[in-house]
N, C-alpha and C positions, 0 to 999 in steps of 0.2 A: 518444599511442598511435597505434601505424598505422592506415591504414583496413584492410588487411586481418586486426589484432587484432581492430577494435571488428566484424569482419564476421564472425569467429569468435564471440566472443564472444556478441555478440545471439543468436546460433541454439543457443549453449549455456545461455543464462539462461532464452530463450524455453523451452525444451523441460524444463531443469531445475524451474522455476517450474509447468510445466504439470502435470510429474509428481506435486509438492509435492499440486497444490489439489487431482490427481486421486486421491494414496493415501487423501488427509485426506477426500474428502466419502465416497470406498468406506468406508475406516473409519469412520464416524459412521453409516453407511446403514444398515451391517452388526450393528452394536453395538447400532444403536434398533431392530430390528427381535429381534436375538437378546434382549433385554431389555423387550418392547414388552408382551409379560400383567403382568410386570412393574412398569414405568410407570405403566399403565391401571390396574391394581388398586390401586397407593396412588396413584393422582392424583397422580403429581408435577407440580410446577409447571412453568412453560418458565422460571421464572429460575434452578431449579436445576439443569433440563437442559443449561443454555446455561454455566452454571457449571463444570457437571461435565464439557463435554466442551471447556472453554476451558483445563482443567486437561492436559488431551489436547495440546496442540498443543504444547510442548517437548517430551513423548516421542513422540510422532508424526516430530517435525522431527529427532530423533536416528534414529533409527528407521530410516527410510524413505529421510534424505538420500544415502546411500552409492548406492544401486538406481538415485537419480534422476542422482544423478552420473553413472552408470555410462552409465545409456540416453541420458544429452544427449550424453553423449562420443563411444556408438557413432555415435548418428544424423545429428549434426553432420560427424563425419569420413568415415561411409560417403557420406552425401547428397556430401561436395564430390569425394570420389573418382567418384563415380557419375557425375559431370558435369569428369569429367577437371581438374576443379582442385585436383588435390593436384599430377597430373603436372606445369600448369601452373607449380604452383609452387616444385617439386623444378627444372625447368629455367630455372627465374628462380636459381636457387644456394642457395633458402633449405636449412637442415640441416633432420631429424627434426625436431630441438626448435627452429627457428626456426618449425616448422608448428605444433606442438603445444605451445609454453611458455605462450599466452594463459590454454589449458587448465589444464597443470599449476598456474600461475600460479593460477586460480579453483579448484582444489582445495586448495592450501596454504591459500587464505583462509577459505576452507567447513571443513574440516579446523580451523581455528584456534574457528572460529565454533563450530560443534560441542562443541568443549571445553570452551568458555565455558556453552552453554544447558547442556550433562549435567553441568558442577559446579555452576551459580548457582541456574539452575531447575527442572531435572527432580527434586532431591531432594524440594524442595518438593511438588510437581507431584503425585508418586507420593502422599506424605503427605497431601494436602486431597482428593485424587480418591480415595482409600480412605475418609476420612473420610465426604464425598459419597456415596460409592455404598451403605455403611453406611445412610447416614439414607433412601435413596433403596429399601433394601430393608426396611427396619422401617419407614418411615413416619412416623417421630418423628425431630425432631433431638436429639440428648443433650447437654444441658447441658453444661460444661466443669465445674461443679463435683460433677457425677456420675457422671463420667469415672473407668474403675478396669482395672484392668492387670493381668491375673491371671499368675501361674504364671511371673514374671520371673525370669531368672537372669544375674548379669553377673560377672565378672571384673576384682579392682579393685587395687588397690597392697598393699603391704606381703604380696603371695601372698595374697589371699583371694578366697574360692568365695563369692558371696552366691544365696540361695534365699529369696524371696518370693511366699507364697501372694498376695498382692492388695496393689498398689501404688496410692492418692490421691495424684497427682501434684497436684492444686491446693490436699489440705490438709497435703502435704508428710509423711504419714502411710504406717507398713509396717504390714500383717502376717500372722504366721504368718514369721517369718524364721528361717532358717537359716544359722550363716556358720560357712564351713570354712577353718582356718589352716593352710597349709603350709610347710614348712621349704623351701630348698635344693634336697632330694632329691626334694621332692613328697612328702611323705610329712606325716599331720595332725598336726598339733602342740596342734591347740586348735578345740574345737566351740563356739560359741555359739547357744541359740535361746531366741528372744523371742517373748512375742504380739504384744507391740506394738512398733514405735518410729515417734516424733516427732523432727521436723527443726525449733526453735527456735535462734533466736538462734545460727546457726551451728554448734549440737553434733544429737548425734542423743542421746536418752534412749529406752534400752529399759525395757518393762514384763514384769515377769512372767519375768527373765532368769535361766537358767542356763549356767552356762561348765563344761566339763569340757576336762582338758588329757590328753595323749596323751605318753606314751616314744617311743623310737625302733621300739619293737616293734608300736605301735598299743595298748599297754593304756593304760588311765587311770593315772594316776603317782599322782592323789589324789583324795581324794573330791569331788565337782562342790562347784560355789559358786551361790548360790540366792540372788536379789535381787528385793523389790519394785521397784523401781527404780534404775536402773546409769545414768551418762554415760560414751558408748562415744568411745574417740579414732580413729573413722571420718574420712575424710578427704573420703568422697563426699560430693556432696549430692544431693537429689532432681532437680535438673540432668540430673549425671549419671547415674542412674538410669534418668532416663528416655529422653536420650540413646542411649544404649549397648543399649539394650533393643530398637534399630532394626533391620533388616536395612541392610546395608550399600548396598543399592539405593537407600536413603533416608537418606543419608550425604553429606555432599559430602567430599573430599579430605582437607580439615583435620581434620573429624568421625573419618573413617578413620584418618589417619596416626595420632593422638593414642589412637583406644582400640586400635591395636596396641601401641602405648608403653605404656600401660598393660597389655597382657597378658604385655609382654616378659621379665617377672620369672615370671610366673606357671610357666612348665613347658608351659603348652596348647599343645606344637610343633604338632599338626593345626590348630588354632583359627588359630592365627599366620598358618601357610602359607596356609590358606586364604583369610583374610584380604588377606594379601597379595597374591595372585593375584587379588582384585576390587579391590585399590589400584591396581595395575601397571595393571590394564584399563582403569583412569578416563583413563589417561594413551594407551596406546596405540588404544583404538577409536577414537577420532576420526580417526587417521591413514587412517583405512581405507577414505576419500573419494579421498585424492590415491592411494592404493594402487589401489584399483580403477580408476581413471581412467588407472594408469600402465598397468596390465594390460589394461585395454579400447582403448588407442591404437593396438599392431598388429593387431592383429584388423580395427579399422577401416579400417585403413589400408593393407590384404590384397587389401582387394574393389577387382575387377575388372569384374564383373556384378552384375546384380540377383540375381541367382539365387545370384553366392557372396555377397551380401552378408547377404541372408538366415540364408546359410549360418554365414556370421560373428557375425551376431547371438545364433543360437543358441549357438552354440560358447561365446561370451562369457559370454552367460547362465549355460552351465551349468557354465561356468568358475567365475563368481559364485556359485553353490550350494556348489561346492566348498570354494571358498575361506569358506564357514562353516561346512561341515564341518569343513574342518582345524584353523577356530579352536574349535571345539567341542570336536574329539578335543584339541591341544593343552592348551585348559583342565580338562579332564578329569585329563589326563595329569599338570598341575601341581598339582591339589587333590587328585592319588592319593600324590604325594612321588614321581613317576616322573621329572620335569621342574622343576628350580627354577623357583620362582614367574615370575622374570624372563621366564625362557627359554620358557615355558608359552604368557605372552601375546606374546612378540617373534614366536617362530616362524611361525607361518601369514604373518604381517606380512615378515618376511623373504625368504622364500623365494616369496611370488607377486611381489616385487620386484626380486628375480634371476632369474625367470623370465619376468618383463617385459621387465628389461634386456636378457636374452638374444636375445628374441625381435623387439627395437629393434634391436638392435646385427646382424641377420640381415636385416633390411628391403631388399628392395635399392636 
């Protein structure tokens, strides 16, 4: 590495790193205080506080890391402008990106990193800091095998609608079920509801089961069938159940791709699209470090004075605000069926990329 890389570098790590410790102790400061009658009234412990906010630091570092990008990028290349070493070094021969590739360079990497923490750990993260902040507001931890899942509803193979008043994930136990069978057309072919069912030995056994079957017209075709006890050829297990009952914010990649495959028979085109528009986004936010870092380099690299450098600071900044509105309206757009899922999450990503390049390719 050159000396003038590793001299870029250092004042982009220093400032990024600074940014890091300073969003994460605001956030903590802010949270124990907005939550502090709180705390104090059920005595929480400091190992669960120190728990619960250790759970914070993947989505903190997802979160925050694009901002800190942004602001090491401006202040490092304003500060060398400001002290005419950019000029210096535009008349040594170096190109734009012979000035700025250390940079890009540390956002591809940051970028890569990011994709890694928001699939491996932040699923997690989201799932034990809910769990956490639960016990931290009732005062009590709940047991795993007291654990119960009200008002679940998911979407499973062969076209069926499952409806579960209260789901025992640990004794593998439904009930109050409901399950809706649909043909092709989406249209019910067959209702089944149980009081109970158990997950044994790999089957599920409902109790207390009626089945009624449905025409093409929606009447009943015959008269229902009434069982003390049915083995149903379900396919789910309590796994999956409990799985899929997730918001997808607490989903990694795999978890997602797989319960869209499973809804792909179903008919749910909303459920789908929508779905798939926070798949596409596991994959595309991440980029959104070297994105901002490519849009915040002329800006930087504008100033002349203190006075416009300030001026460019701001600009950027509010460039930066923008650029999450657009990705907000564009997400929007795509979970309305205005914008294919793809095109939803690319767009904002796109377009402050060619308005980067634009504005590189104008530098003099």
């Amino acid at each position: 590495m050159r000396i003038l890389d590793r001299y870029i570098l250092k004042s982009v790590l220093k400032i990024f790193f600074g940014c890091l410790l300073t969003f994460l102790f605001l956030y903590i400061i802010i949270d124990v205080f907005s939550y502090l009658e709180e705390i104090l009234k059920q005595r929480v412990s400091l190992n669960i506080l120190g728990e619960y906010y250790l759970t914070y630091l993947p989505i903190i570092f997802v979160q925050v890391t694009p901002i800190a990008c942004l602001l090491s990028t401006l202040y490092t290349f304003a500060n060398l402008n400001r002290h005419n070493e950019i000029i210096a070094m535009r008349s040594s021969g170096l190109s734009i990106f012979g000035v700025t590739k250390t940079v890009l360079i540390f956002g591809v990497i940051v970028s890569v990193l990011v994709f890694w923490v928001n699939d491996r750990f932040v699923p997690q993260s989201l799932s034990l800091n809910q769990k956490i902040k639960e016990q931290i507001e009732t005062g009590t931890k709940k047991a795993k095998e007291d654990e119960v899942i009200g008002n679940l509803s998911m979407y499973g193979l062969k076209n069926r609608l499952f409806f579960v008043n209260r789901f025992y994930p640990q004794k593998n136990t439904m009930e109050g079920i409901v399950i809706l069978e649909h043909d092709e057309r989406q249209n019910i072919t067959r209702k089944i509801v149980a009081i109970k069912g158990v997950y044994t030995d790999g089957i599920w056994r409902f109790y207390k089961c009626a089945t009624y079957s449905f025409d093409e017209n929606g009447q009943m075709s015959k008269e229902p069938q009434y069982s003390e006890e049915e083995i149903m050829t379900i396919t789910e297990t309590p796994h999956d159940f409990l799985k899929q009952r997730q918001h997808p914010d607490f989903m990694t990649i795999a978890q997602l791709d797989d319960y869209i495959w499973r809804l792909s028979k179903s008919g749910a085109t909303t459920v789908i699209r929508n779905l798939k528009v926070d798949l596409y986004r596991k994959f595309t936010e991440p980029l959104t470090s070297i994105i901002i870092i490519f849009m915040g380099i002329p800006f930087a690299l504008m100033v002349k004075k203190r006075a416009t450098g300030l001026s460019s600071l701001g600009i950027s900044i509010m460039l930066g605000f923008l650029y999450y509105v657009l990705s907000a309206i564009s997400i929007a757009l795509g979970k309305a069926g205005i914008l294919t899922p793809f095109l939803a999450v690319s767009l904002s990503h796109s377009l402050v990329f060619l308005f980067g390049l634009y504005l590189i390719h104008n530098l003099p």
